[in-house]
C-alpha positions as CSV (number, residue, x, y, z in Angstrom):
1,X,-81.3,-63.5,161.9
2,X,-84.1,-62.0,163.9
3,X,-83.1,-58.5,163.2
4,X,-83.6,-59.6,158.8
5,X,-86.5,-61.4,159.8
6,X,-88.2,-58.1,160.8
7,X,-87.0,-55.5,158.4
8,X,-88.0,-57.9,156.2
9,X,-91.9,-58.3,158.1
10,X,-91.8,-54.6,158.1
11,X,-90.3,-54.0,154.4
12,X,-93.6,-56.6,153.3
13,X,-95.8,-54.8,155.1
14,X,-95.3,-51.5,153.7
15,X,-95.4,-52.9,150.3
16,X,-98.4,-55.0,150.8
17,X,-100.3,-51.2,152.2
18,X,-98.6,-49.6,148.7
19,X,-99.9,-52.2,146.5
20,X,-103.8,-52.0,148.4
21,X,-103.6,-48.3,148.2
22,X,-102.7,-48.5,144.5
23,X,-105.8,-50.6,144.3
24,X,-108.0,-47.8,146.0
25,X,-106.2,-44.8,143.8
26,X,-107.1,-46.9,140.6
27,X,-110.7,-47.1,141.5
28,X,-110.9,-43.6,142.5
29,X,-109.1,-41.5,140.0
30,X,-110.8,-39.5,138.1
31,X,-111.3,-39.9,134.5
32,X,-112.4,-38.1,131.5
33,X,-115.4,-39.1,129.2
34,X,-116.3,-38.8,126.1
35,X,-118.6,-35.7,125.4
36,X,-120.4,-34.3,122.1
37,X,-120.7,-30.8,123.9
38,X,-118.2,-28.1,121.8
39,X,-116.0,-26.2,124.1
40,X,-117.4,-22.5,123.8
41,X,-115.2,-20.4,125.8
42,X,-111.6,-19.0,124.3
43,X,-109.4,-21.7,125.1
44,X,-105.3,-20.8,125.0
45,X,-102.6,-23.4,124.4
46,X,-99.4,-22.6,125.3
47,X,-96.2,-24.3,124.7
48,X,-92.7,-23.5,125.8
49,X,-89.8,-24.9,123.4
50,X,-86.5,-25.0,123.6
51,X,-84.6,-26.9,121.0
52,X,-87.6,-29.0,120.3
53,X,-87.0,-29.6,116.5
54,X,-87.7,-33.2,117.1
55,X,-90.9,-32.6,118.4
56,X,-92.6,-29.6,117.7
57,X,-94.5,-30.7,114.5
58,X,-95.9,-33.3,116.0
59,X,-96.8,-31.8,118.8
60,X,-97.9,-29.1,117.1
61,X,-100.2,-31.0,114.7
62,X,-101.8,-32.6,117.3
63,X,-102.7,-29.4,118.7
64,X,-104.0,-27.7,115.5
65,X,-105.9,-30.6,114.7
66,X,-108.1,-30.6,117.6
67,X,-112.1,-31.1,118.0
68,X,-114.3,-29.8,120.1
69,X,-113.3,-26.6,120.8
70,X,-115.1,-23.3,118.8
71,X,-112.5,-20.6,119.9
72,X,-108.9,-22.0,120.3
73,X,-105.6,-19.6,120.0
74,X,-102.6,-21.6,120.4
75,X,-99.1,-19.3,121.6
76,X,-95.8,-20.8,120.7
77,X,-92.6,-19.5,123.2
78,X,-89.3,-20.1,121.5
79,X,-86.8,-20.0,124.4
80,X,-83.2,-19.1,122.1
81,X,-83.2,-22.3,120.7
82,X,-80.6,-22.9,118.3
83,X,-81.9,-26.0,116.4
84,X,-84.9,-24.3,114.1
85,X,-87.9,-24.7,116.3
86,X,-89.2,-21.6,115.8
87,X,-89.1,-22.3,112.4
88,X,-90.8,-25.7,112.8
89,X,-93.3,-24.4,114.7
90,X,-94.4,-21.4,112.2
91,X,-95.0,-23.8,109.8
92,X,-96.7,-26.4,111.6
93,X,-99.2,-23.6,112.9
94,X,-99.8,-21.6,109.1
95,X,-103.3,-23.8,109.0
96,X,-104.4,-21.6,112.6
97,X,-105.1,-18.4,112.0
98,X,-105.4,-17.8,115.3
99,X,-101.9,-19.2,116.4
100,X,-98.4,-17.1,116.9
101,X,-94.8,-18.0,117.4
102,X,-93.1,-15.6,120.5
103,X,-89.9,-14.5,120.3
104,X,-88.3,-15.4,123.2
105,X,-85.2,-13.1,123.1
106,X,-87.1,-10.1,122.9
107,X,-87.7,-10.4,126.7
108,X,-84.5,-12.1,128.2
109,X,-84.0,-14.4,131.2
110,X,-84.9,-12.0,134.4
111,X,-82.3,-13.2,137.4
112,X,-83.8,-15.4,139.8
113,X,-86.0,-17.0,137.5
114,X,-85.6,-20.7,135.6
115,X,-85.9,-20.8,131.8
116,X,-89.5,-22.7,131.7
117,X,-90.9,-20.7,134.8
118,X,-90.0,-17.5,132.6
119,X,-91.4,-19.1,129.1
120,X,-94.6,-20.1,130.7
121,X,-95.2,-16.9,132.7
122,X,-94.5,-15.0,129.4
123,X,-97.0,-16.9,127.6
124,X,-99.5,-16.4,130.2
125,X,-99.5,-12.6,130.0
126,X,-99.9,-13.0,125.7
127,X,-103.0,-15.3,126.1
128,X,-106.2,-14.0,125.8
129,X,-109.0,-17.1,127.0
130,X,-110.7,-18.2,129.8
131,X,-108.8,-21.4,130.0
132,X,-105.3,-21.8,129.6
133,X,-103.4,-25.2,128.8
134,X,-99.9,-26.0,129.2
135,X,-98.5,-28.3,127.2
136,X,-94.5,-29.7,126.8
137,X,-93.5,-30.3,123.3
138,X,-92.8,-33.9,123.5
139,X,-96.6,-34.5,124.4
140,X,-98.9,-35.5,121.3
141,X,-102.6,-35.4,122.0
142,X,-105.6,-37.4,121.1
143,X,-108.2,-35.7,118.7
144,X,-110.4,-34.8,121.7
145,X,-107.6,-34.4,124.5
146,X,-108.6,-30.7,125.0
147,X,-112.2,-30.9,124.7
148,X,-112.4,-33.8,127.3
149,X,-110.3,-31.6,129.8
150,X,-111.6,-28.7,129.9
151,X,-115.0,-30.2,130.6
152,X,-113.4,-32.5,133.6
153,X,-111.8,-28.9,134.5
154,X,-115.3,-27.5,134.4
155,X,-117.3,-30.6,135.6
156,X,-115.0,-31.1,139.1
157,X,-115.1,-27.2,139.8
158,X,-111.0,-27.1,140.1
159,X,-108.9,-24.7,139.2
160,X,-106.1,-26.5,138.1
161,X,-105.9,-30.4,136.4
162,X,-103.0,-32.2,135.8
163,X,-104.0,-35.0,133.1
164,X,-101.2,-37.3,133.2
165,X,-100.4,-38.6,129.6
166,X,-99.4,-42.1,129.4
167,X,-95.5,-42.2,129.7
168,X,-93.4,-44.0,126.6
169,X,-90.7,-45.3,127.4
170,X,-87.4,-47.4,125.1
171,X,-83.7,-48.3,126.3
172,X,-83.3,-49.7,129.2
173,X,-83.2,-46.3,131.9
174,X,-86.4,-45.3,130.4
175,X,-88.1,-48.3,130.9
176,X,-86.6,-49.2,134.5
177,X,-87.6,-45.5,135.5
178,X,-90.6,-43.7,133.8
179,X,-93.3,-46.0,135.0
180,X,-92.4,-45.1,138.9
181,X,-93.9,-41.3,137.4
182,X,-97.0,-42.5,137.5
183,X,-96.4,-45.9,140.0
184,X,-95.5,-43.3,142.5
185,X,-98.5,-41.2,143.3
186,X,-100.7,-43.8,142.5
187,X,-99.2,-45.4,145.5
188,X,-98.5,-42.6,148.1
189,X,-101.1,-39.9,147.4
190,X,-104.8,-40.1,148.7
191,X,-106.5,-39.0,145.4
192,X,-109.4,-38.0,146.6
193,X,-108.0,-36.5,149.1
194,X,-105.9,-34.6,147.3
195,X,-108.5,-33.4,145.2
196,X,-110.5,-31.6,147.5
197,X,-107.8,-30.6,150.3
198,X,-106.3,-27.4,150.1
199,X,-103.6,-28.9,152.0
200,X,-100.3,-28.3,150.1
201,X,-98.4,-31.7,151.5
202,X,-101.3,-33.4,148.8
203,X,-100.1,-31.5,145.4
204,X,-99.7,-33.6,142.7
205,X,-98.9,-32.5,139.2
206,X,-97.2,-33.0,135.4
207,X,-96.5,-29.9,134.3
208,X,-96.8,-31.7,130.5
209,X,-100.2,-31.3,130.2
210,X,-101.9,-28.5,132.7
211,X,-105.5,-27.5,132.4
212,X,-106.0,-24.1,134.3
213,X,-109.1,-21.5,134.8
214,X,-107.1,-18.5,134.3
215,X,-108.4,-16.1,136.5
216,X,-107.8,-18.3,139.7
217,X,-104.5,-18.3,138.0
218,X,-103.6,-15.1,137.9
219,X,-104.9,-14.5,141.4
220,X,-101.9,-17.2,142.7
221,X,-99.5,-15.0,141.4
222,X,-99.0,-17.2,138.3
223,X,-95.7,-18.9,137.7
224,X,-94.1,-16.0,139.4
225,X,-95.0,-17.6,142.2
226,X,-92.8,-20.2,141.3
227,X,-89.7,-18.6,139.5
228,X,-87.0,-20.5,141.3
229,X,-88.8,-23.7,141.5
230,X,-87.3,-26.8,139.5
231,X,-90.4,-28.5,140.0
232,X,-92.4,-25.9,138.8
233,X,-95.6,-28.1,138.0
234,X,-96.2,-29.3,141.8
235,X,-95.1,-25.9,142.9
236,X,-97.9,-24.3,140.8
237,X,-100.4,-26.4,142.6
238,X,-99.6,-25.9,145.7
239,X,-99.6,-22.0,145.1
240,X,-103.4,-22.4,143.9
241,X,-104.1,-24.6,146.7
242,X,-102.5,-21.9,149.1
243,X,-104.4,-19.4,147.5
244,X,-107.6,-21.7,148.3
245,X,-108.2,-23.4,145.1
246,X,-108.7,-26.3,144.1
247,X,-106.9,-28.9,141.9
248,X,-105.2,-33.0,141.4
249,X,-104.0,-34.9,139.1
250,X,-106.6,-37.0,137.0
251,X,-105.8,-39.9,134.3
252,X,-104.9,-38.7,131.2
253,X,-103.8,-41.6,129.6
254,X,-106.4,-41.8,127.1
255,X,-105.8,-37.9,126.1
256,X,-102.4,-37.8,125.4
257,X,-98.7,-39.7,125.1
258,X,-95.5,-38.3,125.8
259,X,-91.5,-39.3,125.4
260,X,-89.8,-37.5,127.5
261,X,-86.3,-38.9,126.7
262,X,-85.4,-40.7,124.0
263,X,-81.8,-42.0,125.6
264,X,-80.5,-42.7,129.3
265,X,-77.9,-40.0,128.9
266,X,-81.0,-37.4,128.8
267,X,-82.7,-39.2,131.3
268,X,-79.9,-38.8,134.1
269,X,-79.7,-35.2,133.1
270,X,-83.2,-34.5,133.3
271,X,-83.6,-36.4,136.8
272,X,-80.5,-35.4,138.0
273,X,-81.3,-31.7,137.5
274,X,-84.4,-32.0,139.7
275,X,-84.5,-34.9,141.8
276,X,-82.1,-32.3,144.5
277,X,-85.3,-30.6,145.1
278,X,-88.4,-33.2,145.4
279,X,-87.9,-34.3,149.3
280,X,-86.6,-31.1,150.3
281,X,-83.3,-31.4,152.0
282,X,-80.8,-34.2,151.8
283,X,-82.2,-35.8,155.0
284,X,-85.7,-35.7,153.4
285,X,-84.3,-37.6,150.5
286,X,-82.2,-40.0,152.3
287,X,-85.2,-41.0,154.1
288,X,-87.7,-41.5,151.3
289,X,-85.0,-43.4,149.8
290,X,-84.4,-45.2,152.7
291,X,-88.0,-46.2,152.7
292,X,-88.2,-47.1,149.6
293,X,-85.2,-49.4,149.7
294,X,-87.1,-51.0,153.0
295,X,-90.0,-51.7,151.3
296,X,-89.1,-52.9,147.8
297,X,-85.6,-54.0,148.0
298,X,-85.0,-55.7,151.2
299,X,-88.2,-58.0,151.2
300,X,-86.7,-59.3,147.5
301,X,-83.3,-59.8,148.5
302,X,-84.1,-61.6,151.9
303,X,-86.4,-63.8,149.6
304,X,-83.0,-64.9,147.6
305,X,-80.2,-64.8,150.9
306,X,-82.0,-65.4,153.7
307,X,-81.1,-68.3,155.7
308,X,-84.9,-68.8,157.0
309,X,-87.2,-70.4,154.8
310,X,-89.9,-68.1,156.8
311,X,-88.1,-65.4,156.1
312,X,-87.3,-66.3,152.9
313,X,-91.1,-66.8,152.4
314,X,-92.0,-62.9,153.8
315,X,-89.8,-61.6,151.5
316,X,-91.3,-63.3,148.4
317,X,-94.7,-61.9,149.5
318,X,-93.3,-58.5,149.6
319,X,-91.9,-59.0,146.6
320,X,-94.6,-60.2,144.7
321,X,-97.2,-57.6,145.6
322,X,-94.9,-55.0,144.6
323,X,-95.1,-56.5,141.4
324,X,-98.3,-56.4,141.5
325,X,-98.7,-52.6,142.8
326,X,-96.1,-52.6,139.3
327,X,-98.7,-54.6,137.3
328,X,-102.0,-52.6,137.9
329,X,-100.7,-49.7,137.3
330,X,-98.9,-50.9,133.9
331,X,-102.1,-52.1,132.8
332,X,-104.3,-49.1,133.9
333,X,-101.7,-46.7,132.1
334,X,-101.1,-48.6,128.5
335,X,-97.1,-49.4,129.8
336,X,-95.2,-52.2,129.7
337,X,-96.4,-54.8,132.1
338,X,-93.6,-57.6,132.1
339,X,-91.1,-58.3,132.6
340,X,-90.3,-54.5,133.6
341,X,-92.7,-54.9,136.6
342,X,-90.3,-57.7,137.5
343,X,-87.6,-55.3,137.7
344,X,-89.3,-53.0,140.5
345,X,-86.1,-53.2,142.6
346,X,-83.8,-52.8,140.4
347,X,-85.9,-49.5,139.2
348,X,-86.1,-48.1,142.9
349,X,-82.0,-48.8,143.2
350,X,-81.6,-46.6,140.3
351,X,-84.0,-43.9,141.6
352,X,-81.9,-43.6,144.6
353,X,-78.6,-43.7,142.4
354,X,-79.9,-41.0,140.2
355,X,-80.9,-38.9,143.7
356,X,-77.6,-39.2,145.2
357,X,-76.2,-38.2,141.8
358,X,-78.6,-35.2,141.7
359,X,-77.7,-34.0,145.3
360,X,-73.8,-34.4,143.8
361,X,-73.8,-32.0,141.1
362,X,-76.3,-29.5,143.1
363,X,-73.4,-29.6,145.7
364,X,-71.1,-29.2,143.2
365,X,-72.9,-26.4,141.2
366,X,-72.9,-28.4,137.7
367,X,-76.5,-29.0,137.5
368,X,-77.5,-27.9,133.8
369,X,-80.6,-28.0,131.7
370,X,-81.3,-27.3,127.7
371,X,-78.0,-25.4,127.5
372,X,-78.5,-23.7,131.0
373,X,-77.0,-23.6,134.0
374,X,-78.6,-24.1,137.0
375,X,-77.2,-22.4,140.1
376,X,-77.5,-23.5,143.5
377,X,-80.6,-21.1,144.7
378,X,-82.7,-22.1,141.5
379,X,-82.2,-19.9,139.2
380,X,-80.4,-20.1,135.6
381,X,-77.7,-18.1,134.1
């Protein structure tokens, strides 16, 4: 009884420290404002696709539609898909002159490289401005989104933001999982820390929506810096903060929305394929999970089992401010606040599931992604 009483102190008082650090990361993060200033530089979006046909106009509207910037050319990648993006996207763009769809199969998949490390590093070496912005195609932006970015870019003197778009999320996976994206750093990483360290261990990122300068880009070494990485958009920042630049994630909510599954079934293969890689070894993950589990599913369950009333009562402490760590953050990023926030450990049971299950297929070399395979050393056949 002693032995539950004080995992379950200890599981409270890690979740009681995540919750007040969630506090101090919503007061700090940075957000953008509303400007009347045009962008003047050449400003180059650049999307990857890959059997987006669901998504491309949207996205793609969005993008052409923007205000606020004088001199925008926006560079479309179709990666072989086989669904009639490409052809989406040519006619979404025909209102931009400026605007071109690539043809991804003149330049094929180079071994040792993943498909969206290879799309993005291709569009890079086509763009022609000063800033380049990365964007996914199931991202939709506001009218303003890449006006107000560039001018945080530009503003915070970084290199490279990460705006994170407010997450949608329907069906039941979606909804127990996608608001830990955001729940996640906003609980664990020192934001302002992380914005001015160079320190690498502090690299937070979305590779849906990057904002980079693109000379300091090019100096990193690009996203052949990161050819093998599944994680791609937290690899890239830590490449520019090795390279001594400077960069975090800031709120994008108000800039931009994104679905980035529309069923569970693509959600466990989308998690699955990289979850393997985001702790670094299968200690590293069993630990983090183990952490989690201490902190946000012991303190509920002792609050339900345990004999104790006192220990009953420590665990329905920790329990309700992990709710609440659930609920600011809900609120803060336009998502669902209840009753998913009720449903926190439920949510970090399935994260663990789905990062066994990732580890599983890795081990057993059936890790796949848009149509590809993903071999065991990162790179896709």
């Amino acid at each position: 009884m002693r032995a539950v009483r004080l995992l379950t102190a200890v599981g409270t008082g890690l979740a009681v420290a995540g919750t007040a650090h969630t506090a101090i990361n919503l007061r700090l993060i940075t957000r953008p404002s509303a400007s009347d200033d045009a962008i003047s530089e050449r400003v180059s979006v650049l999307l990857p696709m890959r059997n987006e046909a669901q998504h491309a106009h949207a996205c793609l509207e969005s993008v052409v539609n923007q205000r606020g910037v004088n001199d925008l050319e926006i560079l479309v990648l179709d990666d072989g898909s086989t669904d009639g993006t490409a052809e989406i996207a040519r006619g979404a763009l025909a209102g931009h002159a400026d605007s071109r769809v690539i043809d991804g199969s003149d330049d094929p998949l180079p071994a040792g490289w993943l498909g969206k490390p290879w799309a993005c590093e291709r569009l890079t070496r086509a763009a022609g401005g000063s800033v380049l912005v990365f964007i996914d195609a199931d991202v939709v932006l506001e009218p303003t989104a890449l006006a107000q970015a560039i001018s945080l870019l530009r503003s915070m003197q970084a290199d490279l933001i990460s705006p994170y778009p407010r997450q949608l999320a329907d069906g039941l996976l979606p909804r127990l999982i996608q608001p830990l994206l955001q729940w996640s750093w906003l609980t664990t990483v020192p934001l302002r820390a992380s914005e001015v360290s160079r320190r690498e261990s502090l690299a937070v990122a979305n590779g849906q929506f990057l904002v980079a300068d693109s000379a300091v880009l090019l100096r990193t070494g690009g996203f052949a810096a990161v050819r093998a990485e599944v994680l791609d958009d937290v690899a890239l920042m830590r490449a520019v903060k090795r390279a001594g630049g400077r960069g975090t994630v800031v709120d994008g909510t108000s800039l931009a929305t994104c679905r980035m599954y529309a069923t569970g079934s693509e959600l466990v293969d989308g998690y699955t394929k990289s979850l393997w890689s985001a702790f670094g070894s299968p200690i590293g993950s069993t630990a983090v999970m183990a952490s989690l589990a201490l902190a946000y599913v012991v303190p509920p369950v002792a609050a339900v089992t345990a004999r104790s009333p006192l220990t009953r009562a420590i665990g329905l402490a920790g329990y309700t401010a992990a709710v609440a760590g659930r609920v600011m953050v809900a609120r803060r990023t336009q998502q669902r606040v209840l009753p998913d926030a009720l449903a926190h450990p439920v949510s970090i049971v399935t994260l663990a599931t789905l990062t066994a299950m990732s580890w599983n297929r890795r081990r057993r070399g059936t890790l796949t992604w848009k149509g590809r395979h993903v071999t065991v050393d990162g790179s896709s056949s």
